[in-house]
C-alpha positions in Angstrom: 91.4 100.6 90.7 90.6 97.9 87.9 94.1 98.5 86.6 95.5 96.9 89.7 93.3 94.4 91.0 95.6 91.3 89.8 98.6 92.8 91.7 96.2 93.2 94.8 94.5 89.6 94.5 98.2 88.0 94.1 99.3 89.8 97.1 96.1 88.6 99.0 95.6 85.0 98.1 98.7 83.7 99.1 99.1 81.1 102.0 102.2 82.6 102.9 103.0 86.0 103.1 104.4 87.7 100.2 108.4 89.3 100.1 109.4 92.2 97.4 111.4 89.6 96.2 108.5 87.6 95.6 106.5 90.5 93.5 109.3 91.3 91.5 110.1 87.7 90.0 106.3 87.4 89.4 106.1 90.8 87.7 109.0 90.9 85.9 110.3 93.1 84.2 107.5 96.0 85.3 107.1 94.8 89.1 109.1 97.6 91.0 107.1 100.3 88.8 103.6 98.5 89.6 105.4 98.0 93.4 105.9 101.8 93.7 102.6 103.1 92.0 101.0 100.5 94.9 102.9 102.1 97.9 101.8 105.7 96.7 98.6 105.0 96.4 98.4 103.6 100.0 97.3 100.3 98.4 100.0 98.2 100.0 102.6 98.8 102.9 105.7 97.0 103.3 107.2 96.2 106.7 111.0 95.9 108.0 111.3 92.2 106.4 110.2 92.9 102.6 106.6 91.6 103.8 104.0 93.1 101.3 100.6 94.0 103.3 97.1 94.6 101.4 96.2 98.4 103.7 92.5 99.0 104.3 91.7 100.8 101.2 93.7 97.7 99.5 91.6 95.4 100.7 88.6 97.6 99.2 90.2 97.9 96.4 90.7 94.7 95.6 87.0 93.8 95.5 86.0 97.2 93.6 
């Protein structure tokens, strides 16, 4: 998971939460692939207001 642990440490030290809109200005111009490739991989979920959540094996991930 080494190749996405700077997408999941962005997502998860953030004061405030963070929107799609948020992850695809700060990974321009590959964010909705890296976005995508998170979600299948059950790494992130996002809810009914663009809201990016770390899931449980994100938040293993992330320290892997």
């Amino acid at each position: 998971m080494d190749i996405y642990q700077k997408y999941l440490e962005y997502i998860s030290n953030q004061n405030e939460r963070i929107t799609v809109e948020d992850f695809l200005k700060k990974w321009k111009p590959t964010g909705e692939k890296i976005l995508n490739e998170l979600v299948s991989n059950k790494l992130i979920t996002v809810d009914e207001n663009n809201t990016i959540h770390l899931t449980d094996i994100g938040k293993v991930a992330k320290t892997i």
